[in-house]
N, CA, C and O atoms as CSV, one atom per row, in Angstrom:
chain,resi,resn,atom,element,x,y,z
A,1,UNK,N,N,33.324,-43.214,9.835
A,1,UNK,CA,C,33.510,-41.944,9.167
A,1,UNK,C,C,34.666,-41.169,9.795
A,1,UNK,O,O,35.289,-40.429,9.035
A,2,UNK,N,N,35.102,-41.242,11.279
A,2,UNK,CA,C,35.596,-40.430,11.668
A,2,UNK,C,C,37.161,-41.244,11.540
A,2,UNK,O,O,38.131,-40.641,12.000
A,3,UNK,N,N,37.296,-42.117,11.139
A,3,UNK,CA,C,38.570,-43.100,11.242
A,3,UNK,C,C,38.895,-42.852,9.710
A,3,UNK,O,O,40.052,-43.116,9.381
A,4,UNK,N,N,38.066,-42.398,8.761
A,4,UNK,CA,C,38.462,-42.185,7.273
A,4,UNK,C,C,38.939,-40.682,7.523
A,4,UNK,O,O,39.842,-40.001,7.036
A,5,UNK,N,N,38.246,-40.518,8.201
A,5,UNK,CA,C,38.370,-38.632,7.956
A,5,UNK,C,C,39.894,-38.415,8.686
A,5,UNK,O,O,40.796,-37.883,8.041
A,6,UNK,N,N,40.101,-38.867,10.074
A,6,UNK,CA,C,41.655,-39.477,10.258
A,6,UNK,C,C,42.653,-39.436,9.387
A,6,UNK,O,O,43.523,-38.600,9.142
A,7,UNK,N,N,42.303,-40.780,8.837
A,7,UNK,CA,C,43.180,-41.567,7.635
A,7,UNK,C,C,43.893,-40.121,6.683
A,7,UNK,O,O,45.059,-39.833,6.414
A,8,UNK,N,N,42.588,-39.452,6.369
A,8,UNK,CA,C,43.349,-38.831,4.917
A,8,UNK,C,C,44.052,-37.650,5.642
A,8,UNK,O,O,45.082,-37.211,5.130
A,9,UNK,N,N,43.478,-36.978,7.042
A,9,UNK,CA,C,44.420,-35.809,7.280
A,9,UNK,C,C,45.856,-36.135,7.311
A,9,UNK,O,O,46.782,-35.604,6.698
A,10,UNK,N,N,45.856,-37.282,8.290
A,10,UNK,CA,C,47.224,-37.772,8.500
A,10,UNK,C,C,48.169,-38.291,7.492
A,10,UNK,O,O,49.382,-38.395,7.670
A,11,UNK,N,N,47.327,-38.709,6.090
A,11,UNK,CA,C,47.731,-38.672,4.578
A,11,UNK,C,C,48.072,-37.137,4.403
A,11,UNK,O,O,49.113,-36.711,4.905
A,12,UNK,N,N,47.175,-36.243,3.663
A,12,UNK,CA,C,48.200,-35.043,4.000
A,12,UNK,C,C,49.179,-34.576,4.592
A,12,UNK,O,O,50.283,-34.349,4.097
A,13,UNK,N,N,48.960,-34.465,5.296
A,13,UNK,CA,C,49.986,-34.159,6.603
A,13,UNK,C,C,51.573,-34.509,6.077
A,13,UNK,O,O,52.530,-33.737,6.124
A,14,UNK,N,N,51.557,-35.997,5.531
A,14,UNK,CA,C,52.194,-36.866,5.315
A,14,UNK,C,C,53.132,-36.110,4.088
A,14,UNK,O,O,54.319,-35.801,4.188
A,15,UNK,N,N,52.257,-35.914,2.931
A,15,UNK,CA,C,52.440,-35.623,2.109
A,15,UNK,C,C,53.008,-34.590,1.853
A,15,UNK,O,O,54.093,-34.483,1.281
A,16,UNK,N,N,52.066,-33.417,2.404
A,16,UNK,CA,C,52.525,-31.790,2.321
A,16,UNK,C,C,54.215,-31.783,3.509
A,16,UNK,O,O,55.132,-30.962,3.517
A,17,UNK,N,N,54.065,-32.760,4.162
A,17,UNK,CA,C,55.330,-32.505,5.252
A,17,UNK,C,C,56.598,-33.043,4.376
A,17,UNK,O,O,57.652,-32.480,4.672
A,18,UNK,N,N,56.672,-33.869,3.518
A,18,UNK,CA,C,57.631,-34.209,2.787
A,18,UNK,C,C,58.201,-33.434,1.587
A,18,UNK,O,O,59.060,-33.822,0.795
A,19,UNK,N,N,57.627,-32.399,1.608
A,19,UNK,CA,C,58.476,-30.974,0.957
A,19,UNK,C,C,59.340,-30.348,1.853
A,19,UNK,O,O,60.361,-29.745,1.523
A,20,UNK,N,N,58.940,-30.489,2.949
A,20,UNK,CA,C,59.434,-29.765,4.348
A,20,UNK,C,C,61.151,-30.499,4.326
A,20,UNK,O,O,62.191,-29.846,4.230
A,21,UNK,N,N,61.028,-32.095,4.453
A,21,UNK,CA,C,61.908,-32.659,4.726
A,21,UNK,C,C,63.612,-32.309,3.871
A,21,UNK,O,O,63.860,-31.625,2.878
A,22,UNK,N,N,64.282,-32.901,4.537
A,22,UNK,CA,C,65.739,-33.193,3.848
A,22,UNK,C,C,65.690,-33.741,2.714
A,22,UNK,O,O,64.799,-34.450,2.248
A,23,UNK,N,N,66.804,-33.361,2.194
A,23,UNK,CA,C,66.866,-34.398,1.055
A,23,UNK,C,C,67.896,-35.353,1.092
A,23,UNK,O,O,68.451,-35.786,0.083
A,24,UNK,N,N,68.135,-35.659,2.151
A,24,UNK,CA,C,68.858,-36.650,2.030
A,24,UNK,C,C,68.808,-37.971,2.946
A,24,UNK,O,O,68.616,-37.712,4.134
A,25,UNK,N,N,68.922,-39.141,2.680
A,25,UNK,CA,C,68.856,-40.394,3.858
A,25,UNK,C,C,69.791,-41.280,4.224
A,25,UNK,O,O,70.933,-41.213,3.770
A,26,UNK,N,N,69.455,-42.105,4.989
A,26,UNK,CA,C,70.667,-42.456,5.677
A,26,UNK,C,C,70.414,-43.858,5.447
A,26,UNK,O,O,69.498,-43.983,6.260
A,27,UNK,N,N,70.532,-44.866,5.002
A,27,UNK,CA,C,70.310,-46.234,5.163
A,27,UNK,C,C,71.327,-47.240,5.428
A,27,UNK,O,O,72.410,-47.161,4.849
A,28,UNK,N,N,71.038,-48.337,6.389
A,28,UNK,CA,C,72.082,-49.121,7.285
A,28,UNK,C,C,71.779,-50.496,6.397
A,28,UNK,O,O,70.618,-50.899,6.459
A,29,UNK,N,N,72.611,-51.172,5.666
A,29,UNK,CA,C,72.240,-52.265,4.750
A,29,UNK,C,C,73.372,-53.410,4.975
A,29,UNK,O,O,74.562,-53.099,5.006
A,30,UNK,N,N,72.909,-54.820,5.137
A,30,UNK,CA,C,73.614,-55.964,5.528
A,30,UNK,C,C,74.453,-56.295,4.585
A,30,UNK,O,O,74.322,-56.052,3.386
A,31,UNK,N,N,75.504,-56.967,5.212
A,31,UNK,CA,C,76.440,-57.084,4.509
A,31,UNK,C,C,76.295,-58.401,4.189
A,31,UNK,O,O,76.686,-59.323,4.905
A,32,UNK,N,N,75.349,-58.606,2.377
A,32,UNK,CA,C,74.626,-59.437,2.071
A,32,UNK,C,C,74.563,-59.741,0.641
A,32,UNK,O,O,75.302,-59.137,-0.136
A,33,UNK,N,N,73.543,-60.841,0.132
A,33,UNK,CA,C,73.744,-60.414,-1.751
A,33,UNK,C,C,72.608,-59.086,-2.109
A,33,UNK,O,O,72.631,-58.329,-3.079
A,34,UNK,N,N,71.678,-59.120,-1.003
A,34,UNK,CA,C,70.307,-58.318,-1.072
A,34,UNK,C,C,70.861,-56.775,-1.446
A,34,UNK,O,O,70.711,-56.038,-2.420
A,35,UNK,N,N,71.722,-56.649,0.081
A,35,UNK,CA,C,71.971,-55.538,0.640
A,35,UNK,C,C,72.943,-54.605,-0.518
A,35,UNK,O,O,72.839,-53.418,-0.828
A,36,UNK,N,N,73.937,-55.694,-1.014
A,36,UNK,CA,C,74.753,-55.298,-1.937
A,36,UNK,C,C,73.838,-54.958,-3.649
A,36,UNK,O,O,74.252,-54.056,-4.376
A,37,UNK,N,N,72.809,-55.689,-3.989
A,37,UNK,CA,C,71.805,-55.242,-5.212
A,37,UNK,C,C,71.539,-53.746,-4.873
A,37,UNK,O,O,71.718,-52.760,-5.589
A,38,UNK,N,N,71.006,-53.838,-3.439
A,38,UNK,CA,C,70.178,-52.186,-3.272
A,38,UNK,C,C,71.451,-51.168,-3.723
A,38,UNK,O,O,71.174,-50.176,-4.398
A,39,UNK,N,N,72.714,-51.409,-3.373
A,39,UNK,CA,C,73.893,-50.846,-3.035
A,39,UNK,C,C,73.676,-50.378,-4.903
A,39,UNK,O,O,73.362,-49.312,-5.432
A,40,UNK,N,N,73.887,-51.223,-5.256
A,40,UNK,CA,C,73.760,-50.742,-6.993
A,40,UNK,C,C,73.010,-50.300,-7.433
A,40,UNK,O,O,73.321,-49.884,-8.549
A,41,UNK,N,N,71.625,-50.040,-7.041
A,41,UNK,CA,C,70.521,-49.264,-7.429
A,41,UNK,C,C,70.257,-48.024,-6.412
A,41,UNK,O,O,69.167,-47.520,-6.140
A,42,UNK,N,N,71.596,-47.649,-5.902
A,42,UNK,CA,C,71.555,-46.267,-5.176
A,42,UNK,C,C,71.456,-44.994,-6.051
A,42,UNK,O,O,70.645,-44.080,-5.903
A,43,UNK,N,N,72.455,-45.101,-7.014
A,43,UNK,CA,C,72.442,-43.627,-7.995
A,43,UNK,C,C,71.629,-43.577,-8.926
A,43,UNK,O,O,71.717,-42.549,-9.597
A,44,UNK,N,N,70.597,-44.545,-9.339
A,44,UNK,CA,C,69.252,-44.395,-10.236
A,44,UNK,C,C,68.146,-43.433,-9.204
A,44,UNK,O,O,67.353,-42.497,-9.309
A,45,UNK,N,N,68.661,-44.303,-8.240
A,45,UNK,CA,C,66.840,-43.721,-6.866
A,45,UNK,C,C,67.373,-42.280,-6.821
A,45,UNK,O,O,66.498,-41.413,-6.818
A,46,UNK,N,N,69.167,-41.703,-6.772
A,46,UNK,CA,C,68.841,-40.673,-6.639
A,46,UNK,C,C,68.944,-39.759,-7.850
A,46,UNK,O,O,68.773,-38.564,-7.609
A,47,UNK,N,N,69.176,-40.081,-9.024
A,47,UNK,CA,C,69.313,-39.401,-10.081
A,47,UNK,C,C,67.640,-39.108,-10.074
A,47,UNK,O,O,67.157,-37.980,-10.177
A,48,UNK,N,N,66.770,-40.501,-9.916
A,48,UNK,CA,C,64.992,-40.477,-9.908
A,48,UNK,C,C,64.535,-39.108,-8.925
A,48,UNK,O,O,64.174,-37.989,-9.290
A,49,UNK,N,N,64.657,-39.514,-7.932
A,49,UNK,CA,C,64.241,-38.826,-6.249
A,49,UNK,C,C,65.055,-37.326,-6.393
A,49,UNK,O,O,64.486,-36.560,-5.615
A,50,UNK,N,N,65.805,-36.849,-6.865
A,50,UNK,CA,C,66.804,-35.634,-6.119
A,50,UNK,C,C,67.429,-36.171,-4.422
A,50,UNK,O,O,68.036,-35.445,-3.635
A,51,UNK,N,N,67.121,-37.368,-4.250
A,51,UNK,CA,C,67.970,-37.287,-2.933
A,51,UNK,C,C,68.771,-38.157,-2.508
A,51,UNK,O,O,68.444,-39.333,-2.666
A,52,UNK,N,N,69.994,-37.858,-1.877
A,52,UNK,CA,C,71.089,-38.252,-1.755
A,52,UNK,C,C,70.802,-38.974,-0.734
A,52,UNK,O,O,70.089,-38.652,0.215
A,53,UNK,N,N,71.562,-40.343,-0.976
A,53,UNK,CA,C,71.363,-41.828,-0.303
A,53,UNK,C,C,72.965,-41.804,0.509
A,53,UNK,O,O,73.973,-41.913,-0.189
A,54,UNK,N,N,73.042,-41.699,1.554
A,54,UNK,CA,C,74.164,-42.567,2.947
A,54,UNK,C,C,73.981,-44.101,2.955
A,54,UNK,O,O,72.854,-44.563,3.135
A,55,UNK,N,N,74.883,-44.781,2.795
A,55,UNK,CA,C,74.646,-45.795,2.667
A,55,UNK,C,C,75.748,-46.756,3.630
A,55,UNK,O,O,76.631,-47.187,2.888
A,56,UNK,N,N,75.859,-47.018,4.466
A,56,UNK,CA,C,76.469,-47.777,5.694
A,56,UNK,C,C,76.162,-49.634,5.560
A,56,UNK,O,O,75.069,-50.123,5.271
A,57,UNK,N,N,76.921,-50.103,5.736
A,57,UNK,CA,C,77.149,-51.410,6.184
A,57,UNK,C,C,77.095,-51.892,7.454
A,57,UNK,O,O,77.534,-51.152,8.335
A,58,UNK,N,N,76.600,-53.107,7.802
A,58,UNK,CA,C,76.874,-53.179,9.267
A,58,UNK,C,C,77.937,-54.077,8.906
A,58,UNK,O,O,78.314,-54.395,7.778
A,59,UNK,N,N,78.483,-54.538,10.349
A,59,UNK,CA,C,79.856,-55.346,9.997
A,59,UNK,C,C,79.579,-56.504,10.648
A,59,UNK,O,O,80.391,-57.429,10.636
C-alpha cells in the first residue's frame, strides 16, 4: 500500500511539475539512418508539443 501510495505522488509531482518546466529540449542524436528519421520528425513533435527541439549531432 505504501509503495502505491509512493508511486502516484511521485506521478503527480511528475505531472503537475511539467507545467513548471521549459519549453524547450536539447537532444544529442547519432550521426545515423535512425538519428537522421528522428531529425525529420522534429517540427511535427513541435508543431504537436509547443516545444522547441535543439537538436545536435555527435561527430
Amino acid at each position: 500500500m505504501k509503495n502505491k501510495l509512493t508511486a502516484i505522488v511521485l506521478l503527480l509531482a511528475v505531472v503537475l511539475g511539467a507545467g513548471a518546466q521549459t519549453k524547450e529540449i536539447r537532444v544529442l542524436l547519432a550521426n545515423h539512418p535512425y538519428g537522421d528519421l528522428l531529425k525529420t520528425m522534429i517540427p511535427e513533435y513541435e508543431k504537436a508539443t509547443g516545444v522547441k527541439v535543439r537538436a545536435a549531432s555527435n561527430l
